[in-house]
C-alpha positions as CSV (number, residue, x, y, z in Angstrom):
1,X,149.5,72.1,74.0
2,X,149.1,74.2,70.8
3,X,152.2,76.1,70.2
4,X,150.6,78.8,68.6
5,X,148.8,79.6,71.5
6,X,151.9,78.9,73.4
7,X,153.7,81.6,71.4
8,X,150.9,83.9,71.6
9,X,150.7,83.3,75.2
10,X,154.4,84.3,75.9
11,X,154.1,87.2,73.2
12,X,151.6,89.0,75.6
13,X,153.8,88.1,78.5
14,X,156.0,90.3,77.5
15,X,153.7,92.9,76.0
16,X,151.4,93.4,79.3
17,X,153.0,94.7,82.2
18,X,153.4,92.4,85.1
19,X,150.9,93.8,87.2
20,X,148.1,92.6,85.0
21,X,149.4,89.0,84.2
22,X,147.0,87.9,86.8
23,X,144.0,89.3,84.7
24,X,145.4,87.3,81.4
25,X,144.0,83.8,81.6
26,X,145.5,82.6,78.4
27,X,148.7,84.0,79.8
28,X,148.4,81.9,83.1
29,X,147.4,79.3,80.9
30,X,150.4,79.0,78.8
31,X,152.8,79.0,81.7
32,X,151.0,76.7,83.6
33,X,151.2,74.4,80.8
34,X,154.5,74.8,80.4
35,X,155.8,74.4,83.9
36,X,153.3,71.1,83.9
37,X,155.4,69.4,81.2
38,X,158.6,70.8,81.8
39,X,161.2,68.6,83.2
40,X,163.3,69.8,86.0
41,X,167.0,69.9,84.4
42,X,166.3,69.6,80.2
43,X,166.8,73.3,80.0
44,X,170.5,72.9,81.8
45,X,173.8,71.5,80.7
46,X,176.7,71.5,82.4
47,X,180.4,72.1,81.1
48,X,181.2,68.4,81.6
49,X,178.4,67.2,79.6
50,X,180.1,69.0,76.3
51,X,183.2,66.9,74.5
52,X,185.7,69.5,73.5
53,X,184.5,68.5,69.9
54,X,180.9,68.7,70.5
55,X,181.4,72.8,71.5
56,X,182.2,73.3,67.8
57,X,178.4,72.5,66.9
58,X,176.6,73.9,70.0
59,X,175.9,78.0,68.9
60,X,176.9,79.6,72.4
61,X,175.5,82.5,73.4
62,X,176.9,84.8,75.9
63,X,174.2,86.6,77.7
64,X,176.2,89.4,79.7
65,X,176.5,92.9,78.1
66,X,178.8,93.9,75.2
67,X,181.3,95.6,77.9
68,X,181.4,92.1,79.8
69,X,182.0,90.2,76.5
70,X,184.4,92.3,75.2
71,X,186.5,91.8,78.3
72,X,186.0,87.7,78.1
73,X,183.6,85.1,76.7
74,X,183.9,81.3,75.7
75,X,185.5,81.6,72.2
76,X,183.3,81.4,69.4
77,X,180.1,83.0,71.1
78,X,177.6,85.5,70.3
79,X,177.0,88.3,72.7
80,X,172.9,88.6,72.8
81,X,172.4,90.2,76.0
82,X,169.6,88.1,78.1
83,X,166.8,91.3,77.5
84,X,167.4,91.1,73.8
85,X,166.9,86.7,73.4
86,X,163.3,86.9,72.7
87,X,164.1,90.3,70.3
88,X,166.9,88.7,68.4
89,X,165.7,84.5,68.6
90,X,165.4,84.5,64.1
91,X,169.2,84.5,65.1
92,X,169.3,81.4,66.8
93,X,169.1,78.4,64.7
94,X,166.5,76.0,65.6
95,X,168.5,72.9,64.0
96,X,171.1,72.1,66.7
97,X,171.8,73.3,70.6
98,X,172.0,76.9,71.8
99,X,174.0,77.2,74.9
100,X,173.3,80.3,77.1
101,X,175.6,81.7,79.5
102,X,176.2,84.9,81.7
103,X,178.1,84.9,84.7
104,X,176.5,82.5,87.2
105,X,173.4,81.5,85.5
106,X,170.9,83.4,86.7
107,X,169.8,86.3,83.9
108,X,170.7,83.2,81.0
109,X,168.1,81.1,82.7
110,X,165.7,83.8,82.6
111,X,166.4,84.3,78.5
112,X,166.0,80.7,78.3
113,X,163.0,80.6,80.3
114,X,161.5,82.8,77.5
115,X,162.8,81.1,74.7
116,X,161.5,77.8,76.1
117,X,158.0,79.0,76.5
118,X,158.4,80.6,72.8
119,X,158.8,76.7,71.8
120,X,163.2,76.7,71.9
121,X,163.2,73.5,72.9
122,X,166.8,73.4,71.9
123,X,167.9,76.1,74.3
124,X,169.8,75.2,77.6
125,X,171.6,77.6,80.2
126,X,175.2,76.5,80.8
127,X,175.2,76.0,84.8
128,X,177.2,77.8,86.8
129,X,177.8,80.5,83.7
130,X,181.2,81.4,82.7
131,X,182.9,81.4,86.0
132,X,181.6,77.6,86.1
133,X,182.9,76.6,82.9
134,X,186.1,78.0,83.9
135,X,186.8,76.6,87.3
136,X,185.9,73.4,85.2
137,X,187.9,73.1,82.7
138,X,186.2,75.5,79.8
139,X,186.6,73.1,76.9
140,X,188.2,69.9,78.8
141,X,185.7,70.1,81.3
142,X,184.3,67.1,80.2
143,X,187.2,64.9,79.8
144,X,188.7,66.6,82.9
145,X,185.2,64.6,84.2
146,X,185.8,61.4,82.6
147,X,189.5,60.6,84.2
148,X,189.1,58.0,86.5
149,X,189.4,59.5,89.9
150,X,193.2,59.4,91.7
151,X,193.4,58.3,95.3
């Protein structure tokens, strides 16, 4: 599908209020096309799926508001709040993976959804959000996941 009309597709979305989405057929059209191709998990990743050394070139973004992130985050992120991702994307480099998080998952996915029909390929939510990543390890979730299991 031409991204342009992708893009311009999703720039209306968000333009024309939801009540009249049904009216815009090259609206419908994009995100039909979209949710045709997409595949059911490439916009997730979970904590154990990140080697501690791989976080340092993932650019995390925490989702929440500022008040949230001030009080904790996953070091090293920046604090775009999910209604401002499609505002502020020129911040988000297109060149390696963007990692979005908010509490559970649910507004990040939503950002991401977004930024995935803006063409973001590289966008993922983190699943489970930062509780998750916590309760798995943050950082040595992953080789928390590769010990051999103990009996």
């Amino acid at each position: 599908m031409n991204r342009l009309l992708v893009s311009l597709a999703a720039a209306l979305a968000f333009t024309v209020p939801p009540v009249h989405a049904n009216d815009n057929p090259m609206l419908v059209d994009a995100l039909s096309g979209y949710l045709d191709f997409a595949e059911y998990s490439s916009s997730l990743i979970w904590p154990e799926q990140i080697p501690r050394d791989d976080w340092k070139k993932v650019f995390v973004v925490d989702a929440r508001d500022a008040d949230q992130f001030r009080k904790d985050h996953i070091p090293g992120a920046v604090n775009i709040e999910w209604r401002q991702a499609v505002a502020r994307r020129a911040e988000l480099p297109k060149d390696r993976m963007v990692v979005v998080y908010c509490n559970s998952g649910s507004l990040s996915a939503q950002a991401v959804f977004a930024l995935r029909v803006l063409g973001y390929d590289n966008v993922k939510v983190l699943q489970d959000g930062l509780e998750g990543w916590k309760k798995k390890g943050g950082f040595e979730a992953h080789e928390r996941a590769s010990k051999p299991a103990s009996h």
